[in-house]
C-alpha positions as CSV (number, residue, x, y, z in Angstrom):
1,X,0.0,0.0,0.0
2,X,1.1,3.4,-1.2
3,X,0.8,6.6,1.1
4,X,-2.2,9.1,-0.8
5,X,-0.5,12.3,-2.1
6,X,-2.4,15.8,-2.4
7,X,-0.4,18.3,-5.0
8,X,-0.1,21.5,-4.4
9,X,-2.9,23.2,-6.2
10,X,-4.9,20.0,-7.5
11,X,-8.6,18.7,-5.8
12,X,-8.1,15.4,-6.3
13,X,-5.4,13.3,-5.0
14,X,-3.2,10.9,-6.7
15,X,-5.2,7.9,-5.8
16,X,-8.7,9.4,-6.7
17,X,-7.5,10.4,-10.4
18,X,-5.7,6.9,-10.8
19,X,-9.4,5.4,-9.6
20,X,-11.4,7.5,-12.1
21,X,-9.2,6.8,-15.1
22,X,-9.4,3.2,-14.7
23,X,-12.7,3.0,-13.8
24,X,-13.3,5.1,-17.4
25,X,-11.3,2.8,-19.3
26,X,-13.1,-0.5,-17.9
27,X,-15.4,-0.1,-20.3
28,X,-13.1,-1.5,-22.9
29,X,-12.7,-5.6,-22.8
30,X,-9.6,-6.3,-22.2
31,X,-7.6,-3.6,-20.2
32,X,-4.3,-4.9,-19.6
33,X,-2.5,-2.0,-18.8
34,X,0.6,-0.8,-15.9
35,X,0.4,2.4,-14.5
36,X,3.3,4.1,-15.8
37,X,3.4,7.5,-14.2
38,X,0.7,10.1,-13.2
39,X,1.3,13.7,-13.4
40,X,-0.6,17.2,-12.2
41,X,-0.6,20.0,-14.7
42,X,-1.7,23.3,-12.2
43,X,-1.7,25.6,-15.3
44,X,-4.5,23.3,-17.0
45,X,-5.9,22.0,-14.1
46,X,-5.5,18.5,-15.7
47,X,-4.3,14.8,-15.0
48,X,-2.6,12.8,-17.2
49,X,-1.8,9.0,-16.6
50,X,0.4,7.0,-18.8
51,X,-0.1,3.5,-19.2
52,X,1.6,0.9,-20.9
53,X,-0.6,-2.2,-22.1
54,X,1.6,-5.0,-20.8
55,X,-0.2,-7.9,-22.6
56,X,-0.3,-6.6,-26.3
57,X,2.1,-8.6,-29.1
58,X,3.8,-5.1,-29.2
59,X,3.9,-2.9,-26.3
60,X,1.9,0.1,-26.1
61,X,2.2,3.2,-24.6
62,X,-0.9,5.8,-23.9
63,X,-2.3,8.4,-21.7
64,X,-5.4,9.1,-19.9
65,X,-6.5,12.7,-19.2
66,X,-8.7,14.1,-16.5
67,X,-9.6,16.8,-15.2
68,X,-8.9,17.8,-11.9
69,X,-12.4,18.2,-10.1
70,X,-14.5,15.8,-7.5
């Protein structure tokens, strides 16, 4: 278990936007991906989560963008 982190200037913590994303991206059959990195943009008020689909013939990399409101 990882401790939940609150950036300076975002609503949502770490944990929360991580939990939305994936829970947006059930919907497709199939989801097979490792959290790569998430990151807080203040000037967009935005989240962005990279991915990398693990289980693919050829790895994949994407990201995931939400914004930062409960």
């Amino acid at each position: 278990m990882l401790p939940t982190y609150q950036l300076k200037g975002a609503d949502l913590t770490e944990e929360e936007v991580v939990r939305q994303v994936i829970e947006k991206k059930q919907d497709d059959s199939g989801f097979t991906a490792a959290i790569s990195d998430v990151t807080f943009n203040e000037k967009t008020d935005q989240w962005t989560v990279g991915f990398t689909e693990t289980f693919a013939p050829k790895e994949k990399e994407f990201n995931i963008t939400a914004d930062d409101q409960k």
